[in-house]
N, C-alpha and C positions, 0 to 999 in steps of 0.2 A: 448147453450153450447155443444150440442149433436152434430150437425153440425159439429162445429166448430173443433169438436173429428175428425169427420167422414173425415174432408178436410186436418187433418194432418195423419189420418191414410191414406191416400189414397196417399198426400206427400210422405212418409215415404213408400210406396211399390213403387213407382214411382223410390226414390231413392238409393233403395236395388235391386228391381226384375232388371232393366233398365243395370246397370253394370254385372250382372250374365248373360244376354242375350248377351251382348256386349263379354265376355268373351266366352260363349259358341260357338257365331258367331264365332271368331276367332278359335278357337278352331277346329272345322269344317275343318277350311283350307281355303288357298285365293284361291278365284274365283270370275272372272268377273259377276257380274248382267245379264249381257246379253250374260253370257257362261254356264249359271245353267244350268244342265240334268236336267230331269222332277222328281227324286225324291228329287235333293236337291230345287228343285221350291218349292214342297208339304211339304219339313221340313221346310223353311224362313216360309211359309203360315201360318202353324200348330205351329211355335214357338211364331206368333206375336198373335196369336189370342188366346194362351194361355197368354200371357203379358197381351195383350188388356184386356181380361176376369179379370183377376188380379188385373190392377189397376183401371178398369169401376166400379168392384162388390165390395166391402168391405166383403161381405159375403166370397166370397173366402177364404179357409185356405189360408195365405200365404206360407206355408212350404209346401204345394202340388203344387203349380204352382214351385217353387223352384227344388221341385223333379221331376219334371215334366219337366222343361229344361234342366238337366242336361241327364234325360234318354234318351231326344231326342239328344242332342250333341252327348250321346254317339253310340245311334243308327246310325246316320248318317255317325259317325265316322267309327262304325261296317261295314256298307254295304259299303260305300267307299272302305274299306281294303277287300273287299270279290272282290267288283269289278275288283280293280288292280289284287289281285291272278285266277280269273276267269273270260275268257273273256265272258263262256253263260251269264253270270250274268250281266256282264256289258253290254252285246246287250239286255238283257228283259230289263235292267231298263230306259232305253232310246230310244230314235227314233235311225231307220237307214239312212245314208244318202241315198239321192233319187236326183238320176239324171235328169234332168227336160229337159234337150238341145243335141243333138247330133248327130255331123257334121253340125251344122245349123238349125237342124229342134227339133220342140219341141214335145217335150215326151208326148203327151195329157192324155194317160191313167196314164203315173205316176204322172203326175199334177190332175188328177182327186184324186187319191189316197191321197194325202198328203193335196186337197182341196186349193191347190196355182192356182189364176187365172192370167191366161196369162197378165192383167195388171199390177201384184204386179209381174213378173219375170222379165217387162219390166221397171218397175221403178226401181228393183234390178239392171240391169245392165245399167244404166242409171247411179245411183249414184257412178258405177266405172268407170263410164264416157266408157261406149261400148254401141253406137248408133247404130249399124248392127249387126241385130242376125246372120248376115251369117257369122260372122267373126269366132264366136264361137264354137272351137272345143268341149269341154266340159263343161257344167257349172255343179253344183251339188247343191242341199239345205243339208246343215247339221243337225247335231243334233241340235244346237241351232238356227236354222231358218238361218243362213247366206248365202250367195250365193256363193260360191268357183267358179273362174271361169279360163278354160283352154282355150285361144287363140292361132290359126295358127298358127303356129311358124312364117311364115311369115308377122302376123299379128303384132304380138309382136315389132317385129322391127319397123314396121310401126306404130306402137302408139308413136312414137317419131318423127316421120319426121316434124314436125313443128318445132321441133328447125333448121331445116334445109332450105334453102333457095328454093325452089324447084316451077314450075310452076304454076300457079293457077290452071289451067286446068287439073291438077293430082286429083285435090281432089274429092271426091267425094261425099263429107257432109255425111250428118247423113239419116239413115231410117226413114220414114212417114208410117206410117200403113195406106193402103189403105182396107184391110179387116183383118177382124178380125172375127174368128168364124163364115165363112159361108156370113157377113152381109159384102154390099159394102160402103165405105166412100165417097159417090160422090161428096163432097166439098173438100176433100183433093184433089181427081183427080182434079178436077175444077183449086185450087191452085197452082196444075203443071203444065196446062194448057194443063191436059191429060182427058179422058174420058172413058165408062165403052167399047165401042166400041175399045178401045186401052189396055185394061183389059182381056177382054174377049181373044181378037187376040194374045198377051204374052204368057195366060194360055193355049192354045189354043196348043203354039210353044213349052211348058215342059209339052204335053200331058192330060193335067187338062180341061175337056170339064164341070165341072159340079164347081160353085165357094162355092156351100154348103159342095166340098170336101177339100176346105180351110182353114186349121185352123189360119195361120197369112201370109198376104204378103205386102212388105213395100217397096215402090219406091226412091231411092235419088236421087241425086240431076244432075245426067247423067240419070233420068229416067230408071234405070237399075232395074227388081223386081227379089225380093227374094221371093221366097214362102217356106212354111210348111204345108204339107199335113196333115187331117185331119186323122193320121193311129193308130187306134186302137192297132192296135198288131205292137208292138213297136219291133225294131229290133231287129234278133237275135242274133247280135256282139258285143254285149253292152260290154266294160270292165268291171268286175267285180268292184265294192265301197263297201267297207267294212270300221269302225270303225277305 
């Protein structure tokens, strides 16, 4: 019988706490899942794990996890509205963006900084369908991890030319990473029926005598490479990105 207490008190907070969470969520304000800034990430966190606590424990008061969502609705409510009237406020509570690409070449200190590896920037611009980092005038990661990204103006045009009927021999595929981080791919060379003798003699011709000073270089499909220098001290014309 005590059980059997215990499984409809536990119904019965399911049924009450569950709609006060759903309301206070709203309440909040709409936003994407995968647009949260990092304190409203730590209020979803902090709201389900007081629920969770709520209706896991019977022990729980229920009128203190109650007062307890709605302090936090209004918390978040609170800093929300400090953020819109104040923009320090709203640069401490969130990341800045960080520029990762520029003019073609990658940012490796600000990619070190932000802990993005050259694989996850490469699969970022892959899913917006951009095969050549050299097309890339800017890309940026935002506050919510996305990848914002700025192409050549004459590039831009040319991400359409397939609707258009134009030569085969115009095209020029996609980039193959033949090094990455210093290390040579000697089966991709092999696949373009290129070698590290053919490698060396390229780097050789954009001034590059040592391949450990490589941070990405990728060959398509005219055998043409692009490189990215391994440069620490990242350039000093960077446009400013701000919030």
């Amino acid at each position: 019988m005590e059980y059997a207490l215990e499984l409809l008190k536990i119904l019965g907070r399911v049924v009450t706490i569950l709609p006060l969470a759903l309301f206070a969520t709203l309440f909040m304000g709409k936003r994407s899942i995968g647009e949260l800034p990092v304190f409203d990430f730590l209020v979803i966190l902090t709201l389900g794990s007081v629920v969770g606590a709520d209706i896991a424990d019977p022990e729980v008061n229920h009128i203190y996890t109650a007062i307890a969502i709605v302090a936090i609705a209004l918390l978040q409510k609170l800093v929300a509205t400090w953020k819109m009237n104040n923009r320090k406020i709203g640069r401490l509570l969130t990341f800045e963006p960080t520029m990762v690409i520029y003019q073609g070449q990658f940012l490796v200190k600000e990619m070190k900084k932000i802990q993005y590896p050259i694989d996850t920037i490469l699969q970022m611009l892959r899913a917006q369908q951009i095969f050549n980092v050299k097309d890339v005038e800017i890309a940026i990661i935002e506050a919510n991890g996305y990848l914002s990204i700025k192409l050549y103006p004459e590039k831009e045009v040319a991400r359409v030319e397939h609707i258009i009927t134009q030569p085969r021999s115009s095209a020029k595929g996609i980039d193959v990473p033949v090094v990455i981080d210093g290390t040579i791919y000697e089966h991709v060379l092999s696949s373009r029926r290129l070698n590290t003798t053919w490698l060396y003699q390229e780097l050789e011709r954009k001034n590059i005598f040592d391949v450990k000073d490589v941070f990405y270089a990728a060959v398509n499909d005219l055998n043409e490479l692009h490189v990215s220098i391994r440069n620490t001290n990242n350039p000093q014309n960077l446009p400013p990105i701000l919030h």
